[in-house]
C-alpha beads as a LAMMPS data file, in Angstrom:
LAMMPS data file: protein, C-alpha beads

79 atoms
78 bonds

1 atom types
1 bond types

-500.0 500.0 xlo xhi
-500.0 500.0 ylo yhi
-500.0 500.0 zlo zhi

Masses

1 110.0

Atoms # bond

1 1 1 1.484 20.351 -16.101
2 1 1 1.300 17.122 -14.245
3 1 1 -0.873 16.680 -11.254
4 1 1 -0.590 13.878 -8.807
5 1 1 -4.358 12.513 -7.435
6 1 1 -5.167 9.790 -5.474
7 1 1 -8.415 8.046 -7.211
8 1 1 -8.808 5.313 -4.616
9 1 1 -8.697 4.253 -0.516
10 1 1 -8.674 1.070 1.412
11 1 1 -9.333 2.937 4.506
12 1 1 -8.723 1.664 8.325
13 1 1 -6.897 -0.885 6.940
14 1 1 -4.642 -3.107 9.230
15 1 1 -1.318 -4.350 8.351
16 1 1 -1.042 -7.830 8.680
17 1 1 3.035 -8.824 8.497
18 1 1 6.045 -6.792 7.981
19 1 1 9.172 -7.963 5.495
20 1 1 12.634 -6.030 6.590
21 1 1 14.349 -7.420 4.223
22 1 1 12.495 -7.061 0.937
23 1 1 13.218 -3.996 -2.014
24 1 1 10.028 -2.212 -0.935
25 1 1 6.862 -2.204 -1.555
26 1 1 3.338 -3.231 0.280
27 1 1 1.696 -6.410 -0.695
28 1 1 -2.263 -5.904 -0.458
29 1 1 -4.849 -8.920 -1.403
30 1 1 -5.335 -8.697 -5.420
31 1 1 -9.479 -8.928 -4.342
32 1 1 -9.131 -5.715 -1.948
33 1 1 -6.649 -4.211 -4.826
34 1 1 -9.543 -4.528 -7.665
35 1 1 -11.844 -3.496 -5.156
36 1 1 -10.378 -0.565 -4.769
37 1 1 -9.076 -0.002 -8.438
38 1 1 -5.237 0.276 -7.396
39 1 1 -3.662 -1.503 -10.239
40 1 1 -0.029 -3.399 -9.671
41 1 1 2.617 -1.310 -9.215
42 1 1 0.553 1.550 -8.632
43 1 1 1.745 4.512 -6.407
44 1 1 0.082 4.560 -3.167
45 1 1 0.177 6.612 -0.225
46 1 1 0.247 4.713 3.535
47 1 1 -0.804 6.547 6.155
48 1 1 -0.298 5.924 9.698
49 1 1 -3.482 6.126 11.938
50 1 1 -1.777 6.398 14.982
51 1 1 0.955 9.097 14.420
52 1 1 -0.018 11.088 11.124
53 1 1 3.096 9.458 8.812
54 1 1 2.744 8.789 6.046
55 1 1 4.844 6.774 3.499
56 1 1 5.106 6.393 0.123
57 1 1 5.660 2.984 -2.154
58 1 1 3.900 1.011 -4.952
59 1 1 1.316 -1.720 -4.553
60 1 1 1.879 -5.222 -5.545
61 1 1 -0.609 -8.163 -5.484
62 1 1 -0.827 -10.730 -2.626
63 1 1 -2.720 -14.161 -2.692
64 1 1 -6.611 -13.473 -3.435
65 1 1 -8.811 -13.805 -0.888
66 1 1 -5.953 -14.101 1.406
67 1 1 -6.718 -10.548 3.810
68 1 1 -2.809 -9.897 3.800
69 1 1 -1.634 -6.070 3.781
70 1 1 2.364 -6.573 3.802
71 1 1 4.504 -4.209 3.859
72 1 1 7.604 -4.944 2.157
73 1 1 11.109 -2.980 3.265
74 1 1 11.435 0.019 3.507
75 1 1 8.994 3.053 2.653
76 1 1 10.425 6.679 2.224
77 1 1 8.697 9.818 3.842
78 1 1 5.796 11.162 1.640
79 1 1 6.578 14.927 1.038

Bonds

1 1 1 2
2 1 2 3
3 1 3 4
4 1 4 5
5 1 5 6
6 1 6 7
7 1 7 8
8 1 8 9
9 1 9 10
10 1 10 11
11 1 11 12
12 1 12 13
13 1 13 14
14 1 14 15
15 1 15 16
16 1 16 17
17 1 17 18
18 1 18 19
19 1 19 20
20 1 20 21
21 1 21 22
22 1 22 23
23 1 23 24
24 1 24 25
25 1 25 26
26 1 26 27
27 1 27 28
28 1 28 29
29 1 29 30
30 1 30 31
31 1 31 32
32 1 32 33
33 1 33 34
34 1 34 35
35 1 35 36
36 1 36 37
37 1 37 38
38 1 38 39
39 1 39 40
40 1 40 41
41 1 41 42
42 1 42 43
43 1 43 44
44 1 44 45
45 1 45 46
46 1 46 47
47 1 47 48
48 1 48 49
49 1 49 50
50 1 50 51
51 1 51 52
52 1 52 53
53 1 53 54
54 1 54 55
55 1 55 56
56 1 56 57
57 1 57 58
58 1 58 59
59 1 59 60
60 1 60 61
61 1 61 62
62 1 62 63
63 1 63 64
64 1 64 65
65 1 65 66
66 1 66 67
67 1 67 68
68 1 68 69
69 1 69 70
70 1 70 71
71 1 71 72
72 1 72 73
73 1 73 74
74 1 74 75
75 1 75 76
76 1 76 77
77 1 77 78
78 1 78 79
């Protein structure tokens, strides 16, 4: 049987830019990433503080030190 956890949270979070036109993904500062132990490419779950959505997409690594939490294209509806 495979079970699906989540093992880590940046929580309260802001997102700092938006890319449209990108595959998809979110782009989260590589220092706040190993803080948090989500490894590249990781699944992660984004919720939405101010209406209860929440998306689903994989992590990749932005510019250390840089603060940035991008999200990049499109996100599909956690189930």
């Amino acid at each position: 049987m495979l079970v699906k956890i989540l093992k880590s949270k940046l929580h309260g979070a802001t997102v700092t830019d938006v890319k449209v036109d990108y595959y998809g993904s979110i782009a989260i500062d590589s220092v706040l990433m190993e803080a948090a132990d989500i490894a590249p490419y990781e699944s992660v779950l984004i919720a939405d503080l101010n209406n209860g959505n929440r998306l689903e997409t994989y992590a990749v690594a932005a510019e250390a030190g840089s603060g940035q939490i991008s999200v990049l294209g499109a996100c599909r509806t956690a189930h």
